[in-house]
C-alpha positions as CSV (number, residue, x, y, z in Angstrom):
1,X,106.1,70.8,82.4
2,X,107.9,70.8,85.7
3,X,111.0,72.4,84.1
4,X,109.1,74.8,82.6
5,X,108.0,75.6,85.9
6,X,111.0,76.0,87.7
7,X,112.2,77.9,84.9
8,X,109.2,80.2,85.6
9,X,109.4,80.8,88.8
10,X,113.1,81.8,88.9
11,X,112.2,84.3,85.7
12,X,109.0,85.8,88.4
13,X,111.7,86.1,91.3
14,X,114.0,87.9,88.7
15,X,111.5,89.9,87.3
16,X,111.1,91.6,91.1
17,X,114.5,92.2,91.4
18,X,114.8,94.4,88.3
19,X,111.0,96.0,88.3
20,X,112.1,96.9,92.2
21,X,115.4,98.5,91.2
22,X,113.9,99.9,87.5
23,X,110.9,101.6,89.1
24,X,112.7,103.7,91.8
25,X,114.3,105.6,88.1
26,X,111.4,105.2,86.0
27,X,107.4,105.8,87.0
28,X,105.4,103.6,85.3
29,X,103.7,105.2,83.1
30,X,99.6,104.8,84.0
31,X,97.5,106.2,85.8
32,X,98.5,109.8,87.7
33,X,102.0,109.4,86.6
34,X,100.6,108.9,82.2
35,X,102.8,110.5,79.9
36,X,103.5,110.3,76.3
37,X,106.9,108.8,74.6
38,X,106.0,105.1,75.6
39,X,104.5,104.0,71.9
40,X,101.1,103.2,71.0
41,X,98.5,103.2,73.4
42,X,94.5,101.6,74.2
43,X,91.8,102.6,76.4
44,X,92.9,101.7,80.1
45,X,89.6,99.5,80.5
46,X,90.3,96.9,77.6
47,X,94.2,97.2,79.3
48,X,93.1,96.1,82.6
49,X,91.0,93.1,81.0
50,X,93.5,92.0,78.9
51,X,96.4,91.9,81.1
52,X,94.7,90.4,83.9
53,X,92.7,87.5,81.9
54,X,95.8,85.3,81.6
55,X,95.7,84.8,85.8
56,X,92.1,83.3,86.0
57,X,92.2,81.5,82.8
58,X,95.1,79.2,83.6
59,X,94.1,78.9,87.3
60,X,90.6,77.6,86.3
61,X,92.5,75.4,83.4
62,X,94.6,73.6,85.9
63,X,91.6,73.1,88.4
64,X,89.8,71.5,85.5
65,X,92.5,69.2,84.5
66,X,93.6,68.2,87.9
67,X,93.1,65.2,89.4
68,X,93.7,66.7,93.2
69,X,90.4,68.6,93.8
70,X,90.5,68.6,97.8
71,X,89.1,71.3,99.5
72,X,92.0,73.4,100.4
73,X,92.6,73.7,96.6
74,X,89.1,74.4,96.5
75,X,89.1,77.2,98.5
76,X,92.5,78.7,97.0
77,X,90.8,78.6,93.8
78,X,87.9,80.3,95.2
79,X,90.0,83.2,96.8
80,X,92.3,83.5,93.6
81,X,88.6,83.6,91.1
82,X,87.4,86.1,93.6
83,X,90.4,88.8,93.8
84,X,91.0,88.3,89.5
85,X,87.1,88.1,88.7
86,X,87.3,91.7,90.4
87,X,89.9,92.7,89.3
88,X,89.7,91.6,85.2
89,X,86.1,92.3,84.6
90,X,84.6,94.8,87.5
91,X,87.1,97.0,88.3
92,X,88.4,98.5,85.1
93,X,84.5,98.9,84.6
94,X,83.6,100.8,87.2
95,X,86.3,103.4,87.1
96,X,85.5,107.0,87.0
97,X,86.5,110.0,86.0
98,X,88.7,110.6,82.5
99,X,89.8,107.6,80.8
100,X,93.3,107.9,80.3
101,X,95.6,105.6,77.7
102,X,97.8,102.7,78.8
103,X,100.7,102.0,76.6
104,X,100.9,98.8,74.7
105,X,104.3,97.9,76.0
106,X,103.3,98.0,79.2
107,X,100.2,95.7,78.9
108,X,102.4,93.1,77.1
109,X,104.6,93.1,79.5
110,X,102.0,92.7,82.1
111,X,100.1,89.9,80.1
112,X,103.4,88.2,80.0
113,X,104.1,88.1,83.7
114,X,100.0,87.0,84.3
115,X,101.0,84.1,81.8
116,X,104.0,83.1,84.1
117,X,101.8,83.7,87.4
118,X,99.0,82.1,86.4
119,X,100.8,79.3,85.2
120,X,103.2,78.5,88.3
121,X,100.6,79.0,91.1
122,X,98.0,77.0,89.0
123,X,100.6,74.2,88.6
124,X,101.8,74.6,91.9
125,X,98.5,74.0,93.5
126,X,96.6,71.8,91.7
127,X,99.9,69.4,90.4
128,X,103.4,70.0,92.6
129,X,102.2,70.6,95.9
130,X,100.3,68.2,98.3
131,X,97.6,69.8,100.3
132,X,94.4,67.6,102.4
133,X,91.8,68.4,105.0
134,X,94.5,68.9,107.6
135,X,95.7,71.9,106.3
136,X,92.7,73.9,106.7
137,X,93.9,73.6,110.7
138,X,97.6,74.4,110.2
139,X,98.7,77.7,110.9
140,X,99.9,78.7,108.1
141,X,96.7,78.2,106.4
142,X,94.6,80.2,109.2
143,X,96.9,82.9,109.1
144,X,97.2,83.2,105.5
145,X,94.0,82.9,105.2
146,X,93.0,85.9,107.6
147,X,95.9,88.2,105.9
148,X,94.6,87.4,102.4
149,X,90.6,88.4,103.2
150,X,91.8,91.7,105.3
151,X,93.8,92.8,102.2
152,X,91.1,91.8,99.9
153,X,89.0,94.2,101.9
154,X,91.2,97.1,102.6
155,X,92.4,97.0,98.6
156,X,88.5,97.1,97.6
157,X,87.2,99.9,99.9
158,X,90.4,101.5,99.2
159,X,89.7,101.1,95.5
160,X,86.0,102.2,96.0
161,X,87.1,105.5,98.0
162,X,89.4,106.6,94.8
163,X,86.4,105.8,92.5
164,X,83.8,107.9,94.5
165,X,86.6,110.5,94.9
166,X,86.9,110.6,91.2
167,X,83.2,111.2,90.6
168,X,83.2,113.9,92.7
169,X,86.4,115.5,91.5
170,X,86.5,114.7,87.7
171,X,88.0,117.9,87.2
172,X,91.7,116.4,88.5
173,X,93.0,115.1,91.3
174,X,92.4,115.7,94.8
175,X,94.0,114.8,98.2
176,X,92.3,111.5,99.5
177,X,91.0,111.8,102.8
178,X,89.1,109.0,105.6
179,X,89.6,105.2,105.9
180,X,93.4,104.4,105.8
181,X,94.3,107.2,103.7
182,X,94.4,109.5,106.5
183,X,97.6,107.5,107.6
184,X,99.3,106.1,104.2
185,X,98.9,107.6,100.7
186,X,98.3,104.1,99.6
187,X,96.1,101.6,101.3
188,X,94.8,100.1,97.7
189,X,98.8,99.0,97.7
190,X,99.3,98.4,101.1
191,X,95.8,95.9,100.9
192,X,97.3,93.8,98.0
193,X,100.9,93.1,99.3
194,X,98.8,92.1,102.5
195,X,96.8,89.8,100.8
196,X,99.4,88.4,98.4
197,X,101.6,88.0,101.6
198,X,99.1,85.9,103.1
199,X,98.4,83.4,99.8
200,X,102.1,82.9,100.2
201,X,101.5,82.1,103.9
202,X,98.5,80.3,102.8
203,X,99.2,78.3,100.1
204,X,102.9,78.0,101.6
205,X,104.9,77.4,98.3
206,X,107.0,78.9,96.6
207,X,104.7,80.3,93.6
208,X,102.7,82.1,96.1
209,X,106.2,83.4,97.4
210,X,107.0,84.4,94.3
211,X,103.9,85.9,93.9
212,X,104.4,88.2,97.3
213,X,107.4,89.3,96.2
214,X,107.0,90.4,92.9
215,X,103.7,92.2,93.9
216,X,105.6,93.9,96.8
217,X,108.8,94.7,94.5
218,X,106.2,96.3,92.3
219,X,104.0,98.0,94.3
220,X,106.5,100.0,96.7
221,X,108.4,101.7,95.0
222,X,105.4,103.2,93.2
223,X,103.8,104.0,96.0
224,X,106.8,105.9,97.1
225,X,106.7,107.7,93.8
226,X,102.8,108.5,94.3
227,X,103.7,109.6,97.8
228,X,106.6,112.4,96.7
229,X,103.9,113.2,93.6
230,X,101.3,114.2,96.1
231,X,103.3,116.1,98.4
232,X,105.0,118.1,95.3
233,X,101.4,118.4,94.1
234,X,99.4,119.8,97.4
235,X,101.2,122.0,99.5
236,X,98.4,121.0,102.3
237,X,99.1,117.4,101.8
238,X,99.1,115.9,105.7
239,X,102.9,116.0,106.7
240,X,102.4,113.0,109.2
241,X,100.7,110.6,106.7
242,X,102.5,108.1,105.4
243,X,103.6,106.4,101.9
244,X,102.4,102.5,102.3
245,X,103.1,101.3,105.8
246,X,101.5,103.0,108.7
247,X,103.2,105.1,111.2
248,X,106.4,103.6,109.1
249,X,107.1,104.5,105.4
């Protein structure tokens, strides 16, 4: 098991290096930036469900079957059940506006990195790393712990300003306006690098690290892509207003 592991979480580190360098040529293809020519495709709910469930599954597998149940690992597996409970069962539930298709290969290869996630930060926390009561006063924890809630918070009013957005608009889309869009094109993205930043910080291993850095190699060049697709789209889109980072990119 631990070689599988390790072999895990050098595949996760090497899987940011090429989605980072893949996706400043190729858009994935979901969501605004859909298009056919990428094989079969399923209704974007059941994608979301599916390609998520891996990541709570194992985590709540390796609480059960480990024999280290103190309550830092408590609480990790609290925060972790709470962002993927969302995220796997709410979320694509609640979306509005048209349902558009999600291509197979891109939910396998989605459900194959949640299988290699979910696997090396349940290991990692309930089997490799130590934690105890003293951790809950380290700063690492504290400050991990204070990143990971504000990004849980901006991605899900972020993600609940889109939704409303799209009720209102179902007709196509629109130029976001209010909260932290009026600064960055992307505060859903910007809130879940900031939260998976701090569950590195948190949990400080190098599963969580992993974690941060895929979700960041991921998530910024698409932002950028969304960015340059809005301001193509709208000629009235807000000059000054960012792609992901405030005031920055």
């Amino acid at each position: 098991m631990d070689t599988l592991y390790k072999i895990s979480l050098i595949l996760i580190f090497s899987f940011a290096v090429i989605v980072f360098i893949l996706l400043f040529f190729i858009s994935a293809p979901y969501g605004k930036f859909s298009r056919k020519g990428w094989g079969p495709a399923v209704k974007s709910k059941w994608a979301w469900m599916i390609m998520e469930f891996p990541s709570p599954s194992l985590m709540i597998i390796f609480f059960i079957f480990s024999d280290s149940k103190k309550l830092p690992q408590v609480i990790f597996l609290c925060l972790w059940m709470g962002h993927y409970i969302y995220r796997t069962f709410l979320y694509p539930f609640r979306q509005s506006g048209k349902e558009k298709a999600y291509p197979v290969i891109i939910l396998l290869m989605a459900f194959v990195f949640n299988c290699f996630n979910g696997f090396v930060n349940g290991y990692g926390i309930f089997h490799i790393n130590s934690y105890s009561a003293s951790n809950l006063i380290k700063w690492q924890f504290i400050t991990g712990f204070l990143f990971f809630v504000a990004g849980f918070i901006i991605n899900k009013i972020s993600d609940e300003k889109l939704r409303k957005l799209k009720m209102t608009n179902s007709a196509g889309y629109v130029i976001p306006y209010g909260w932290l869009f009026n600064y960055i094109s992307n505060p859903h993205y910007f809130g879940e690098i900031v939260e998976w930043t701090g569950w590195a910080i948190m949990t400080w291993s190098l599963p969580g690290l992993a974690f941060a850095v895929f979700t960041s190699a991921n998530l910024f060049p698409r932002a950028l892509g969304s960015h340059k697709w809005y301001k193509k789209e709208f000629r009235n889109f807000p000059p000054e207003r960012k792609a992901i980072i405030p005031f920055i990119i």
